[in-house]
C-alpha positions as YAML, in Angstrom:
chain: A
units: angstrom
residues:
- id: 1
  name: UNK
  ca: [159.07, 134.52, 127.08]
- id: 2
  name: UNK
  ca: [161.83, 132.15, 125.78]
- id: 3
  name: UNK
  ca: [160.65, 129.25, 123.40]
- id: 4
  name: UNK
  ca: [162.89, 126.28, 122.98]
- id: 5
  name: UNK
  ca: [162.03, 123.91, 120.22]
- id: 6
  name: UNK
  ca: [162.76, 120.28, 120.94]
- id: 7
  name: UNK
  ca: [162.93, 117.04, 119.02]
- id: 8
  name: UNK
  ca: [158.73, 116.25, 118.42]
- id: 9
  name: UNK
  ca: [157.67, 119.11, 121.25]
- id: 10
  name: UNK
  ca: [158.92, 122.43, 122.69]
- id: 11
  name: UNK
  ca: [159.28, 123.92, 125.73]
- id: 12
  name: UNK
  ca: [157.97, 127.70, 126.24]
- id: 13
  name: UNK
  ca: [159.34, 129.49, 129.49]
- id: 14
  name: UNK
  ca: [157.81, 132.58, 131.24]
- id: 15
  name: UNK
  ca: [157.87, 134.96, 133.85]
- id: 16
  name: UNK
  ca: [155.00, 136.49, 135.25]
- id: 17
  name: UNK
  ca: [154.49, 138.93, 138.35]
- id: 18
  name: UNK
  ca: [153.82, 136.21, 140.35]
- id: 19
  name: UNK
  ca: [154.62, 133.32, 138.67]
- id: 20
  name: UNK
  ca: [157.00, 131.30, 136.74]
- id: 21
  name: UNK
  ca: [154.97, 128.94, 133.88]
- id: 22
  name: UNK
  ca: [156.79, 126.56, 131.98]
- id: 23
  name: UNK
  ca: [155.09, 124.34, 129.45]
- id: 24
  name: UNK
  ca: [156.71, 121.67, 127.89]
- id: 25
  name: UNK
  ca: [154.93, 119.92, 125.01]
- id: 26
  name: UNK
  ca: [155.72, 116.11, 123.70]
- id: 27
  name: UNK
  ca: [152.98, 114.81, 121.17]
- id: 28
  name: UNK
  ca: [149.93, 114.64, 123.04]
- id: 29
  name: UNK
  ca: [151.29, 115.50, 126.24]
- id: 30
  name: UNK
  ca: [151.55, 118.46, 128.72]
- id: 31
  name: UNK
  ca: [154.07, 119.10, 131.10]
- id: 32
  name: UNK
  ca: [153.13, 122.21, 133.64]
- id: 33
  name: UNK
  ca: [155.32, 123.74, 136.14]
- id: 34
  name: UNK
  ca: [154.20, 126.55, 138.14]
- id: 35
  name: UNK
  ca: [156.68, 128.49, 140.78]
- id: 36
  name: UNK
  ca: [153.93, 130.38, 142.25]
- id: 37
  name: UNK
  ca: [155.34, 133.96, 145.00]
- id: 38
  name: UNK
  ca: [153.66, 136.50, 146.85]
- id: 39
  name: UNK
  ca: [150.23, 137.17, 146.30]
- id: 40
  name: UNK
  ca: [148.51, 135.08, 143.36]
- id: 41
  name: UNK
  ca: [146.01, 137.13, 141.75]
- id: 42
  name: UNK
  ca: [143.79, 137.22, 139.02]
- id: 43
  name: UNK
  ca: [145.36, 138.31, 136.09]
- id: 44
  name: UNK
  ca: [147.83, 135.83, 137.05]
- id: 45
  name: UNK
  ca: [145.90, 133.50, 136.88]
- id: 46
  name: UNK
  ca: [144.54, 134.49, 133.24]
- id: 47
  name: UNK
  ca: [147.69, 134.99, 131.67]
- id: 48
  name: UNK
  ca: [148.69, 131.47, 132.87]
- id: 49
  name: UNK
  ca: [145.83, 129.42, 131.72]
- id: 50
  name: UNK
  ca: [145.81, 131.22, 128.69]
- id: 51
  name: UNK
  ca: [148.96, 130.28, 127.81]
- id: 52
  name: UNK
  ca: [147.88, 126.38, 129.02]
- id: 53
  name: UNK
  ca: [144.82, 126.76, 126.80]
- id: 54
  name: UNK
  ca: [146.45, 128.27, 123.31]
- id: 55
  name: UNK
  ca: [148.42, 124.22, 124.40]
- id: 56
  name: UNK
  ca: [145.48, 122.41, 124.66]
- id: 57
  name: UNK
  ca: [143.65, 123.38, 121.31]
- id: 58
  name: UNK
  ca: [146.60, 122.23, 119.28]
- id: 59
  name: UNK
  ca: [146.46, 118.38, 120.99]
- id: 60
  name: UNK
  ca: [143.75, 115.71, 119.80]
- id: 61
  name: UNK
  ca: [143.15, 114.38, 123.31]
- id: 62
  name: UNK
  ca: [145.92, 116.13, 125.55]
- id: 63
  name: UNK
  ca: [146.94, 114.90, 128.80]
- id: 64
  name: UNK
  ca: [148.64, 117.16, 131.43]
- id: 65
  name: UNK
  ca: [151.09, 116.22, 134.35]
- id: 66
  name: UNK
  ca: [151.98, 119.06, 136.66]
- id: 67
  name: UNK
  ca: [154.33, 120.45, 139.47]
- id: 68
  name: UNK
  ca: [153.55, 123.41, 141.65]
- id: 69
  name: UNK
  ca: [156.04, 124.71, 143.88]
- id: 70
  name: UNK
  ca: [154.29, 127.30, 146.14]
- id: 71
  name: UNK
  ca: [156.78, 127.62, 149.07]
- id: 72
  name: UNK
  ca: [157.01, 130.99, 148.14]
- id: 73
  name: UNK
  ca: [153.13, 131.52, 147.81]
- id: 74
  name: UNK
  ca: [152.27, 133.68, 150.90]
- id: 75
  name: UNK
  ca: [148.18, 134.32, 149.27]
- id: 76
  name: UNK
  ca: [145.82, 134.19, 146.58]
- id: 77
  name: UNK
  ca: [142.91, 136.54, 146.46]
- id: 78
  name: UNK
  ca: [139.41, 135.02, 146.09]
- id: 79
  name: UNK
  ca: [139.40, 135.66, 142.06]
- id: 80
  name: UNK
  ca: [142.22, 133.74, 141.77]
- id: 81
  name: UNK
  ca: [141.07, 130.76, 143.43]
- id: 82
  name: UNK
  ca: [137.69, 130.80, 141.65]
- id: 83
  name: UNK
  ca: [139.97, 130.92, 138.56]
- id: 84
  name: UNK
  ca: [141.26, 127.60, 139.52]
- id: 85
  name: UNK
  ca: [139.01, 125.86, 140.65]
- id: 86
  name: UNK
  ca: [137.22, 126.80, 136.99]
- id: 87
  name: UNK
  ca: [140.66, 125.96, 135.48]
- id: 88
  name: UNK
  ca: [140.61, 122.46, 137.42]
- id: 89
  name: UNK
  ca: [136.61, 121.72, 137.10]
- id: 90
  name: UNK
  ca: [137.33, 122.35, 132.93]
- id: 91
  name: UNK
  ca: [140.37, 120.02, 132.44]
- id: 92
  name: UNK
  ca: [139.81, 117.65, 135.47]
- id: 93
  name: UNK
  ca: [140.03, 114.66, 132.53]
- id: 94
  name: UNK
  ca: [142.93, 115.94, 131.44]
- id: 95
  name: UNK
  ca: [145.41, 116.09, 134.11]
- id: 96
  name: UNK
  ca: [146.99, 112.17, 135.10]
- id: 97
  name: UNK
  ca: [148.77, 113.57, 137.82]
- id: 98
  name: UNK
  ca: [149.52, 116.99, 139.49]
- id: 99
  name: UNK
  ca: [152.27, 117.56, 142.75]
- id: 100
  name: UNK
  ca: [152.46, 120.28, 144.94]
- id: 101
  name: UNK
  ca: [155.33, 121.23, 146.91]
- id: 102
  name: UNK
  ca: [154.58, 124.23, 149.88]
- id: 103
  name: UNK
  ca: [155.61, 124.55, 153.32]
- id: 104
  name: UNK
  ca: [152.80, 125.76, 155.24]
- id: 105
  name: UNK
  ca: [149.90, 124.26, 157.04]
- id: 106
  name: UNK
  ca: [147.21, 126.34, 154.94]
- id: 107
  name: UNK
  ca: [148.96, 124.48, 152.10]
- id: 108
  name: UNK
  ca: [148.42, 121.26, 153.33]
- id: 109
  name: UNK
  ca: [145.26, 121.83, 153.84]
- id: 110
  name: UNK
  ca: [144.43, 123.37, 150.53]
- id: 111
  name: UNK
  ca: [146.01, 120.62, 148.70]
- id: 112
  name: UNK
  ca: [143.74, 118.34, 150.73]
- id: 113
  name: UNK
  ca: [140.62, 119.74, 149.86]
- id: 114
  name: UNK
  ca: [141.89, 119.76, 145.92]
- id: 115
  name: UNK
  ca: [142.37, 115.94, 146.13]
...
């Protein structure tokens, strides 16, 4: 994990199995971006929101703006997907925006249904 501190935020860096998760904090602000590989899973998935969460409890009314890149996403087991759509259902007033980059149809699709 590699913290930077910044002028009024930080930035906090880290690689997981299969993930990259990089949180960048300005005042009241969140700034996700996930670089998600090979098979998501469910510890994955906990580590990550986690590490969102700890965030969260230090901002009086946080808002979070988001970039997932999961070209290199080839699955997700079921856990992991009930993970975040429990992650999504809990902060839905929290995140102003949220883009998804991917490359296959399933992904479209998926990012559809999110919507």
């Amino acid at each position: 994990m590699e913290i930077l501190v910044l002028n009024g935020g930080y930035k906090m860096i880290t690689e997981l199995t299969n993930m990259s998760v990089e949180i960048e904090r300005v005042d009241n602000k969140i700034f996700l971006a996930l670089t998600m590989r090979g098979t998501l899973t469910h510890d994955d998935y906990i580590e990550m929101t986690s590490m969102v969460e700890q965030q969260l409890k230090q901002i009086n009314q946080p808002t979070i703006n988001a970039l997932v890149d999961i070209t290199e996403l080839e699955r997700w087991t079921v856990h992991a997907a009930w993970d975040d759509l429990k992650f999504g259902l809990k902060h839905q007033h929290q995140f102003q925006k949220i883009a998804i980059i991917g490359n296959q149809n399933w992904q479209q699709m998926l990012s559809k249904v999110s919507d």
